[in-house]
C-alpha positions as CSV (number, residue, x, y, z in Angstrom):
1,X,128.1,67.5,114.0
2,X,129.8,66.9,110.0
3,X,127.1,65.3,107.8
4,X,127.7,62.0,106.0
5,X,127.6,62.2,101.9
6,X,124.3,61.9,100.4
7,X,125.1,58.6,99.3
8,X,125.5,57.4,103.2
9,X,123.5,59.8,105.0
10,X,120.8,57.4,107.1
11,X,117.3,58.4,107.7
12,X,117.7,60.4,111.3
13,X,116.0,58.5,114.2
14,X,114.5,60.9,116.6
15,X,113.3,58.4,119.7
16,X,111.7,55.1,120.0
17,X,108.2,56.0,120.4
18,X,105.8,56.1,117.3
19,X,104.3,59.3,118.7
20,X,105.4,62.7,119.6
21,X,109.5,61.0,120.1
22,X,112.2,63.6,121.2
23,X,112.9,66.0,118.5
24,X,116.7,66.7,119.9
25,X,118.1,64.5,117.1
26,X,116.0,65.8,113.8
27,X,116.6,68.7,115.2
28,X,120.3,69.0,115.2
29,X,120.2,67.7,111.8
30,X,118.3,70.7,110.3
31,X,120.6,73.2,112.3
32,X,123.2,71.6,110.9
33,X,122.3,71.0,107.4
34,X,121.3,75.0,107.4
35,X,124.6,76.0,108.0
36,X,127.0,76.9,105.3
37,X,126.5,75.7,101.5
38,X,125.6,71.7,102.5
39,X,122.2,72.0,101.3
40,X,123.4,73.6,98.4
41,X,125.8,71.3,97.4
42,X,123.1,68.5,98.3
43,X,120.6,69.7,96.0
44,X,123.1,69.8,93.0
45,X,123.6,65.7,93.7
46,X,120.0,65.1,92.9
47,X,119.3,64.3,89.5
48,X,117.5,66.8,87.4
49,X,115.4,67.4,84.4
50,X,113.2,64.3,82.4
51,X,114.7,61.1,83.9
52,X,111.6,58.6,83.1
53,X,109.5,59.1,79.8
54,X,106.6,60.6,79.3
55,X,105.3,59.7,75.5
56,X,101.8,59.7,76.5
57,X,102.2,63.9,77.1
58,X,103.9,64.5,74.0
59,X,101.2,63.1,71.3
60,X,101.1,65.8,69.3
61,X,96.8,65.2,70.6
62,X,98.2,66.3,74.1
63,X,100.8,68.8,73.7
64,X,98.1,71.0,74.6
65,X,97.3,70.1,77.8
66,X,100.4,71.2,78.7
67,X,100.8,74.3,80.8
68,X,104.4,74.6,79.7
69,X,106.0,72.8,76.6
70,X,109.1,71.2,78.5
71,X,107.0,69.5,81.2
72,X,105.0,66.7,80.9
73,X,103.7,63.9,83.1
74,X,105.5,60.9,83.5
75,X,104.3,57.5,82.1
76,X,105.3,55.6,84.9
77,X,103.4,57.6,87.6
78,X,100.6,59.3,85.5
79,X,97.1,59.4,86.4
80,X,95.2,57.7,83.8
81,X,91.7,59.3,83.8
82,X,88.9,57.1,82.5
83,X,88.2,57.1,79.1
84,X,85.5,59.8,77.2
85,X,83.5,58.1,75.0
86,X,85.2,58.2,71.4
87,X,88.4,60.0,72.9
88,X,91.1,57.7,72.8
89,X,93.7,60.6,74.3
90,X,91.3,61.5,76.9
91,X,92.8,59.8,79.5
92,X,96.0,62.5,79.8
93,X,95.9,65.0,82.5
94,X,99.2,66.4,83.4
95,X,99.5,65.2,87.0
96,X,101.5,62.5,88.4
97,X,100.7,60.5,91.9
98,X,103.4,60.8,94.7
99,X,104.4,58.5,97.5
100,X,104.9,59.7,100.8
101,X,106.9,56.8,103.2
102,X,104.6,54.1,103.3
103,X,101.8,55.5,101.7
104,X,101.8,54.8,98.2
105,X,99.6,57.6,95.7
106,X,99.3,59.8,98.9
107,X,99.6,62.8,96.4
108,X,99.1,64.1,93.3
109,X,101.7,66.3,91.7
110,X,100.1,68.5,89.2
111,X,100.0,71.8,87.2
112,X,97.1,74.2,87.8
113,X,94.4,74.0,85.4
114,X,94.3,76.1,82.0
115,X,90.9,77.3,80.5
116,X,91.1,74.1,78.0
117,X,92.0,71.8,81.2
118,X,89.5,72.4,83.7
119,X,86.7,69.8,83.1
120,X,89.7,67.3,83.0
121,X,90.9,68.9,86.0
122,X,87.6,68.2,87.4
123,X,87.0,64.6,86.1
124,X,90.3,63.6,88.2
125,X,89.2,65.2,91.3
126,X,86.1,63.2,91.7
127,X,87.8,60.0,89.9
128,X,90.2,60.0,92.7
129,X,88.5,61.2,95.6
130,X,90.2,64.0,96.6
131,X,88.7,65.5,99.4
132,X,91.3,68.5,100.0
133,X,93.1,70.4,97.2
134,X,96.2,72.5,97.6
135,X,97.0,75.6,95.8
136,X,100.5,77.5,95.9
137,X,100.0,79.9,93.9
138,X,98.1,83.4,93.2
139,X,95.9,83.4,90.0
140,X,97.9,85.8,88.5
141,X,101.8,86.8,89.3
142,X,104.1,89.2,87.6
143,X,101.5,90.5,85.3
144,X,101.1,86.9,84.2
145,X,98.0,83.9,84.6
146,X,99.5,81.5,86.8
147,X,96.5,79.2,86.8
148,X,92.4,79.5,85.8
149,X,90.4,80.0,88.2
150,X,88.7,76.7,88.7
151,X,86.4,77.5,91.4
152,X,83.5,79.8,91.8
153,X,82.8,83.0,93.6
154,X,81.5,82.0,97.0
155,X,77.9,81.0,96.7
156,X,78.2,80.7,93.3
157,X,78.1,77.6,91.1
158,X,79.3,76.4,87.7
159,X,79.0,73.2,85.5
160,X,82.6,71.7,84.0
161,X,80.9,68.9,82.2
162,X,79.1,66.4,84.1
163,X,80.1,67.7,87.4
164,X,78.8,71.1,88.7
165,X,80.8,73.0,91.5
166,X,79.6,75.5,94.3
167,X,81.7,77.7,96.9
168,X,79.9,76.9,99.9
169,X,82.5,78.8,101.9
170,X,85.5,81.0,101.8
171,X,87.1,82.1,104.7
172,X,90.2,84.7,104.4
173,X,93.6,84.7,106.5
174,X,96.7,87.1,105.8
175,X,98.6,84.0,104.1
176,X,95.5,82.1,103.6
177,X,92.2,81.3,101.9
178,X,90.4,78.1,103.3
179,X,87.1,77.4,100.6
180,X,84.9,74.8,101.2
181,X,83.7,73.7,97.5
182,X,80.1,71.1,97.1
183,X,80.6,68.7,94.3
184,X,78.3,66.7,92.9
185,X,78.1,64.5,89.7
186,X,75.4,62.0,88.5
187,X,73.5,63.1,92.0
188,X,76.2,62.1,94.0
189,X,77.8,65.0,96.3
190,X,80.8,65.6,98.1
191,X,82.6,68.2,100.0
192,X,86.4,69.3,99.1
193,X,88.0,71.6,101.1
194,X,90.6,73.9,99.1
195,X,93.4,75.2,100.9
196,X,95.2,78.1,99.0
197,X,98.6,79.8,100.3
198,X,98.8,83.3,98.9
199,X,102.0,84.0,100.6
200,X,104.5,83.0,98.0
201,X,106.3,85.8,96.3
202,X,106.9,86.0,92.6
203,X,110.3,84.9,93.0
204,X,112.6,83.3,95.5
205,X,110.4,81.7,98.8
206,X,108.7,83.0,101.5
207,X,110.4,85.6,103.6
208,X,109.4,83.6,107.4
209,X,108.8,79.9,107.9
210,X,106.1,80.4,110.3
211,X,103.1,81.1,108.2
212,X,104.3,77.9,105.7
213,X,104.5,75.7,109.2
214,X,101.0,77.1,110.8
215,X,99.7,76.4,106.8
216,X,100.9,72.6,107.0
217,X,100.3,71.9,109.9
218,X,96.6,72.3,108.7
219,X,97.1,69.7,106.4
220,X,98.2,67.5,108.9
221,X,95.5,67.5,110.5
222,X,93.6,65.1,107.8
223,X,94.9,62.3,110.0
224,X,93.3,58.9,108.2
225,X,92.6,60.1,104.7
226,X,92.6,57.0,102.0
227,X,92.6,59.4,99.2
228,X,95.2,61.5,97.6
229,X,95.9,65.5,98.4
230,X,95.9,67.0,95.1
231,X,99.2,69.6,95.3
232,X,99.0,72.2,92.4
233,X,101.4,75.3,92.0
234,X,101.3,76.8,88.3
235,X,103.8,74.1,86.7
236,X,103.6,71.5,89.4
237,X,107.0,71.0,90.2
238,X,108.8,73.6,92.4
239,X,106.1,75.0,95.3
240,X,104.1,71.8,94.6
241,X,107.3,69.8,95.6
242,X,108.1,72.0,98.9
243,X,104.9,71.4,100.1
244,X,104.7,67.7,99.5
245,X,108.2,67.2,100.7
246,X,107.1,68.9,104.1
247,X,104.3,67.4,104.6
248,X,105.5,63.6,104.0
249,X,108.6,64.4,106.1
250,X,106.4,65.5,109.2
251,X,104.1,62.7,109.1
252,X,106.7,60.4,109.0
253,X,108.3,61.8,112.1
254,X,105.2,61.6,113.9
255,X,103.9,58.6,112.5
256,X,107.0,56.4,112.7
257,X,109.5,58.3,114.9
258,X,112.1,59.4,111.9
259,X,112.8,61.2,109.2
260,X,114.3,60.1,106.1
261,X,114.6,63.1,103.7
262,X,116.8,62.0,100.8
263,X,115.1,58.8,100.5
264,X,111.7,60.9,100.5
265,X,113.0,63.5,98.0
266,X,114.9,61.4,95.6
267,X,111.0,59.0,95.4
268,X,109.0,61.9,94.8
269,X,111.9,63.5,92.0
270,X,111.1,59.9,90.1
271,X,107.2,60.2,90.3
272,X,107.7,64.0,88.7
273,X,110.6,65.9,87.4
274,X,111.9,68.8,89.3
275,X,109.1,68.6,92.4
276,X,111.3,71.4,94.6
277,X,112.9,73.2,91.6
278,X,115.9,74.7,93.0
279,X,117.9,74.9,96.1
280,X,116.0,77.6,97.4
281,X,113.1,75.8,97.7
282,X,114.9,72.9,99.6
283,X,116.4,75.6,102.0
284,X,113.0,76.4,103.0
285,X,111.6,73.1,103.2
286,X,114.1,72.7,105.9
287,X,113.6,75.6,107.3
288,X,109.7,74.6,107.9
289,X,110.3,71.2,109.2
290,X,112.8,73.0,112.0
291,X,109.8,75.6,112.4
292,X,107.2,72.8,113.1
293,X,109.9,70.4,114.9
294,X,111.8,72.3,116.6
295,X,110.0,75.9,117.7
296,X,107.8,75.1,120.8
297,X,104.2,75.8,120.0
298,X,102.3,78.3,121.8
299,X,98.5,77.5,119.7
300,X,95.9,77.3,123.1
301,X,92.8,75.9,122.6
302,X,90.0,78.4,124.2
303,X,88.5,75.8,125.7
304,X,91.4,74.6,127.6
305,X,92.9,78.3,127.7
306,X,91.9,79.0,131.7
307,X,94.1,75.8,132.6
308,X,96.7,76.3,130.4
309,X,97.2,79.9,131.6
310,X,97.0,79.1,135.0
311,X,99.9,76.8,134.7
312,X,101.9,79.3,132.6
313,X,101.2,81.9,135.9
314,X,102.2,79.1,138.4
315,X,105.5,79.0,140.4
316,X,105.8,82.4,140.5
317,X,105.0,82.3,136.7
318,X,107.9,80.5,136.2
319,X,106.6,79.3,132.7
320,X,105.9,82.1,131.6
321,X,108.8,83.2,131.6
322,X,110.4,80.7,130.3
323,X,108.2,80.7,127.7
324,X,108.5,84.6,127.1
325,X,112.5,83.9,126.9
326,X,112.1,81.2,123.9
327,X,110.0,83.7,122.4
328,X,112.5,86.3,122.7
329,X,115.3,83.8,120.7
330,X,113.0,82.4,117.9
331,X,112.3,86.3,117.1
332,X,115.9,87.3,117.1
333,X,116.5,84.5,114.7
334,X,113.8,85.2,112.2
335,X,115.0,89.1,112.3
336,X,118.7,88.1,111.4
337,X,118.0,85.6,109.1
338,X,116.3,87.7,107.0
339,X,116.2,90.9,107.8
340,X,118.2,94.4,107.2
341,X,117.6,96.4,110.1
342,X,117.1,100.2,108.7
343,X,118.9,103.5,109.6
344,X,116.7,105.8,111.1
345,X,116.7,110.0,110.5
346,X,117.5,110.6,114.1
347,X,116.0,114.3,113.6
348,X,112.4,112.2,112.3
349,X,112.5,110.0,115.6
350,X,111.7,110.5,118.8
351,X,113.5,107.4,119.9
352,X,115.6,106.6,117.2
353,X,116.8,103.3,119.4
354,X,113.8,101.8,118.1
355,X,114.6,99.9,114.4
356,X,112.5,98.8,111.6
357,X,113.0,95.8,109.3
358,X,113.9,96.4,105.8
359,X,110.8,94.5,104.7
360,X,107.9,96.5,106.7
361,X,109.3,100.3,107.1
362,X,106.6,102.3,105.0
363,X,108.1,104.0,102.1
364,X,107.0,107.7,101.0
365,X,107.4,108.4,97.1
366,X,107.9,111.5,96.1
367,X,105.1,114.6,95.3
368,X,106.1,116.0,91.4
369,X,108.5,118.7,92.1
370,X,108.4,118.7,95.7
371,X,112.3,117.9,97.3
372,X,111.6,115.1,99.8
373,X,112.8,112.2,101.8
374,X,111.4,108.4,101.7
375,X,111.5,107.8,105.1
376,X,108.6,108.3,107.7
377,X,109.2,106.7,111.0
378,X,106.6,104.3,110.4
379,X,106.1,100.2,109.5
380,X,103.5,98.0,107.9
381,X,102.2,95.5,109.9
382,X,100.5,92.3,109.3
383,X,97.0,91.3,110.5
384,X,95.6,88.2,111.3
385,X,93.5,87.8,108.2
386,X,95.7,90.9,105.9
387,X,99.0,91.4,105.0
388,X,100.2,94.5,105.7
389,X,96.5,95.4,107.2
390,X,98.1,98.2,109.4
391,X,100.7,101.3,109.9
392,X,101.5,101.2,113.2
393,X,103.6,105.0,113.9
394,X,104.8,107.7,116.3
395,X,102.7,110.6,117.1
396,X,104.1,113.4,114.8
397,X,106.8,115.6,115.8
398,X,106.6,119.2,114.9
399,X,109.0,118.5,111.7
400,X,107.0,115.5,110.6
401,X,103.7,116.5,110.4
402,X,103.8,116.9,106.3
403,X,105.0,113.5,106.3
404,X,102.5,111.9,108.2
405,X,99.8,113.2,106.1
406,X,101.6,112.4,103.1
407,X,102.0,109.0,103.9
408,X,97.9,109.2,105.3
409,X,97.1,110.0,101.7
410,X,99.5,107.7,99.8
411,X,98.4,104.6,101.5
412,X,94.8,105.6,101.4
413,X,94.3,105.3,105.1
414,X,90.7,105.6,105.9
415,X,90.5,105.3,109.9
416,X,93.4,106.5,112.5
417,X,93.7,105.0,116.0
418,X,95.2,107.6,118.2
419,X,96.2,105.3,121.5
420,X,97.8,107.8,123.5
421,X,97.0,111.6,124.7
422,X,99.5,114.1,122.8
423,X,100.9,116.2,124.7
424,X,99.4,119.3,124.3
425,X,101.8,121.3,122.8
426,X,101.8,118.9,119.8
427,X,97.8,119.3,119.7
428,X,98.1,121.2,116.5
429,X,98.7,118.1,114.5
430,X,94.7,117.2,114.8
431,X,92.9,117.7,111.5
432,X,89.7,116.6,110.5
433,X,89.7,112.8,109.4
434,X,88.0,110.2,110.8
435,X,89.9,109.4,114.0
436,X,88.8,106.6,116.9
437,X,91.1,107.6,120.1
438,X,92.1,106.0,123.5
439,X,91.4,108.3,126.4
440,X,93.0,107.4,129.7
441,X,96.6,106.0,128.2
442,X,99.5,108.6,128.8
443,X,102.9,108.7,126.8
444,X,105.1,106.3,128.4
445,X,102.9,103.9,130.1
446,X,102.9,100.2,129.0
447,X,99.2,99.8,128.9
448,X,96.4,102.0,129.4
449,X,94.3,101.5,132.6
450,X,91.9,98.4,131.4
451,X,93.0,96.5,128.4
452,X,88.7,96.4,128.0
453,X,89.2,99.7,126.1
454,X,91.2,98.0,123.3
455,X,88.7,95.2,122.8
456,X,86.0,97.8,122.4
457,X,88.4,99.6,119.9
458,X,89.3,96.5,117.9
459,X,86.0,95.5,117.9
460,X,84.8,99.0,116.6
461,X,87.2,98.3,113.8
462,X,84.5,95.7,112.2
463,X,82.6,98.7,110.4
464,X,85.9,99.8,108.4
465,X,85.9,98.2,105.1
466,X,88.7,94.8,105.0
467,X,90.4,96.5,102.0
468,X,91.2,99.8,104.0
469,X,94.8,100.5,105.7
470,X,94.4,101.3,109.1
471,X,96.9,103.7,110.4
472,X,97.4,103.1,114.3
473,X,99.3,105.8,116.4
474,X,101.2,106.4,119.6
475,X,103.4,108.3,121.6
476,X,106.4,106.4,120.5
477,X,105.4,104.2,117.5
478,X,105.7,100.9,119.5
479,X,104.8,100.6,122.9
480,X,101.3,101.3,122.6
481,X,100.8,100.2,118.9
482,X,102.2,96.7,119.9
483,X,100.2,96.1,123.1
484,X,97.2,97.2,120.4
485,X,97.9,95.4,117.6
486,X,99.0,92.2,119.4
487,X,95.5,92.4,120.9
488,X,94.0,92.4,118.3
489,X,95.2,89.7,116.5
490,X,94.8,87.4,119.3
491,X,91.2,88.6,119.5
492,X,91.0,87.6,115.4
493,X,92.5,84.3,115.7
494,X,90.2,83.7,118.8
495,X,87.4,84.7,116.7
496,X,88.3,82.4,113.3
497,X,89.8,79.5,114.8
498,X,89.1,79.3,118.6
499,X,92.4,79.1,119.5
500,X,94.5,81.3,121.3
501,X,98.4,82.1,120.2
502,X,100.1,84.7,122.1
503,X,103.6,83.9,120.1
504,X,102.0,83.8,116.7
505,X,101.2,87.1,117.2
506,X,104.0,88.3,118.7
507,X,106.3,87.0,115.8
508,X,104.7,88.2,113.2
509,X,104.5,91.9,115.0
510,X,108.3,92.0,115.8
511,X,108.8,90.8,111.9
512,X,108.2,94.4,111.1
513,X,109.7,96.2,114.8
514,X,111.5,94.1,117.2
515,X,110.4,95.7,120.0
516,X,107.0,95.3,119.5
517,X,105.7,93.3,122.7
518,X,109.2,93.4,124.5
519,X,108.2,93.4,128.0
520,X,107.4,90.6,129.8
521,X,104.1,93.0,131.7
522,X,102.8,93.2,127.8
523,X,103.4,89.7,127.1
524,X,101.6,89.0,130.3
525,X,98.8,91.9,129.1
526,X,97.8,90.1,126.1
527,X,97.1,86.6,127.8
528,X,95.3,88.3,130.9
529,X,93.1,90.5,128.2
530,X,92.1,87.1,125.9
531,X,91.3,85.3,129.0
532,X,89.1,88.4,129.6
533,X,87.7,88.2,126.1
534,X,86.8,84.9,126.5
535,X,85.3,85.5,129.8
536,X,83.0,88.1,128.5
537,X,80.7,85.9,126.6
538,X,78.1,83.7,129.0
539,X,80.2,79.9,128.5
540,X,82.5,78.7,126.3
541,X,80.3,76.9,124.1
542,X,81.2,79.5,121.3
543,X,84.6,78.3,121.1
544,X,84.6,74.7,121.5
């Protein structure tokens, strides 16, 4: 459907129930918003730059405070923090509160801490209350500091004044860290989670929306919080804004049954100038609320996972087909929208059918005098808790061996996982390197005898060191290194979270090949082999 003006466009109502209404209506807003230059031309029609005042920032007594020169806090929306004795100016933090709909101060905007910042950083975390703190962005980027590091290494502690702070906890994901951070002050303690996306590329946004939606949805989850999230990118403005505009947009959909996003967006752009910097930004933002609206979720608790599988299988597994179908379009969508499928070297392919993204294939560079190709039939793949974690390949033909080890030593692989028997005229490609191997799984077979074997391979993985690349081999380069790898991250997520996602995983293995996982009889392997996973420890009470 054509879109009204901005300056007529109503909030969209998406049902009459204040919980979980039909999406159909939000939903066709966002597909139709994406399409063409509307959000573009949108974006321009907001205003831009310093449209309130902000005097208090530029005393020549707070200029410093500052992370960048042209960006201050605004007067209007500041937070004042209390007064240090015989510091009139130390009441000046750059960071201003945000409203989301009907929830006035649910945020604060701000910059991430500099070295002369962070007790003041401090001082406003426990003056307010905040009980989670977001980061979106790396410590350092492009060569450049981003942000000091305000927190200690885990099970460390350090004083900022009168409050002293302690890692209590850090747990790692591929887009992810999750810290858990004891602070105390004047005997007093409190815990405040930190939730830190490390996803976001120097430039430009996040490739998928996917790893953005699973990360707000986790903020989401602090249903009934009477105290502000503290948002922080490096300036405060363009990642900080993305976030908060997400997040307020969801929980008003959910919360009151629509979503109002210009009147939501043009509130927040007077608390703080240029919160969602450029159009980019607002693109994605859109693109995540479609994500989390939209995209039907396949997250299984393990406790529940028996019955939920059982119902999938039912009707002649009627649903899960259907749900392997969906799966199949949301993938196909993510790989065009962002993706450059890449020529293969037929004569360096045994199935040359079988395409990489642009984004994942594993590059060779070139040995000093040595005329060579780039290209190794070959993609990085993500892990549940590392980027790029794994090489997932073909066995190597005759003509490829030199590249296989060429790309062994460039990308400092330290383990090998050979899933399928070469055949054995190809057995001269064995060398001596340290090589874990699946017996009993021929070339061309879907899945090996007993998917057991693969949970006793993943799990011999835990002795290889979480910095290493793992190389992981078979016959063709996908069939068996899907089935493996998709395994495997269920097994992690399983492990980390208790829950069970059989489409996270395979999304985020057919970002790099989209064939990974392709048959419906692997799709079908990966939930029988978590519900044998889970089955293998004595109850359930591990995962509840």
């Amino acid at each position: 459907p054509t879109l009204p003006p901005i300056e007529d466009q109503a909030a969209v109502v998406i049902g009459n129930r204040p919980k979980e209404p039909n999406s159909t209506e939000v939903e066709r807003y966002l597909l139709s918003a994406l399409a063409g230059n509307f959000l573009k031309d949108q974006f321009e029609k907001f205003p831009r730059g310093q449209t309130q005042s902000w005097d208090c920032g530029s005393k020549p007594e707070n200029k410093s405070k500052n992370r960048y020169k042209n960006l201050a806090a605004y007067d209007s929306s500041r937070v004042k923090l209390e007064l240090l004795p015989g510091d009139e100016n130390s009441d000046y933090i750059n960071a201003n509160y945000v409203d989301a709909y009907e929830r006035p101060k649910a945020y604060i905007a701000g910059q991430g801490p500099t070295a002369n910042t962070l007790d003041d950083f401090w001082r406003m975390v426990w003056q307010e209350k905040v009980s989670l703190i977001v980061m979106v962005t790396n410590l350092v980027e492009g060569g450049k500091k981003k942000c000091e590091k305000y927190w200690p290494d885990n099970n460390q502690e350090k004083r900022h004044g009168r409050i002293c702070v302690r890692t209590v906890n850090e747990e790692i994901n591929a887009d992810f860290v999750k810290r858990a951070l004891s602070v105390s002050c004047d005997n007093n303690n409190r815990i405040v989670q930190q939730l830190h996306y490390t996803s976001w590329p120097d430039h430009g946004v996040p490739l998928y929306p996917q790893s953005m939606a699973s990360f707000v949805e986790k903020l989401i989850q602090r249903e009934g919080q009477n105290h502000p999230m503290f948002v922080h990118c490096s300036a405060g403005v363009g990642r900080t804004g993305t976030v908060i505009l997400i997040d307020a947009c969801i929980r008003m959909v959910r919360s009151h049954g629509r979503m109002d996003i210009i009147n939501i967006f043009t509130r927040m752009r007077s608390q703080r100038a240029n919160l969602v910097d450029n159009w980019n930004q607002y693109e994605f933002a859109h693109l995540v609320l479609l994500e989390i609206i939209a995209n039907p979720k396949f997250e299984i608790s393990c406790d529940r996972f028996t019955e939920e599988y059982n119902n999938l299988k039912a009707n002649n597994k009627k649903n899960l087909k259907e749900s392997f179908s969906k799966l199949k379009d949301i993938c196909e969508r993510d790989f065009m929208r962002v993706e450059t499928p890449v020529k293969n070297e037929t004569d360096k392919c045994r199935y040359p059918e079988f395409i990489s993204s642009s984004s994942a294939i594993a590059r060779l560079f070139p040995y000093e005098n040595v005329v060579t190709t780039s290209f190794i039939n070959a993609v990085t793949v993500d892990g549940y808790q590392k980027a790029k974690q794994f090489i997932a390949t073909q066995v190597p033909m005759k003509n490829t061996v030199a590249d296989f080890w060429r790309m062994i030593d460039q990308f400092n692989v330290k383990e090998i996982i050979v899933l399928n028997e070469p055949h054995i005229s190809e057995r001269g490609i064995c060398k001596k390197v340290n090589v874990k191997r699946a017996y009993d799984w021929k070339p061309g077979k879907v899945a090996p005898s007993s998917t057991d074997l693969l949970i006793e391979l993943w799990d011999s993985l835990k002795k290889t060191n979480d910095k290493d690349v793992i190389a992981v081999v078979c016959h063709d380069g996908v069939t068996a290194c899907g089935l493996f790898l998709g395994i495997g991250f269920v097994i992690e997520k399983i492990k980390l979270e208790n829950k069970v996602d059989v489409g996270l995983a395979v999304r985020t293995l057919r970002k790099s090949r989209p064939a990974y996982l392709s048959s419906e009889m692997q799709y079908e392997l990966v939930y029988e082999t978590a519900q044998n996973y889970l089955y293998s420890f004595d109850t359930y009470g591990n995962f509840k």
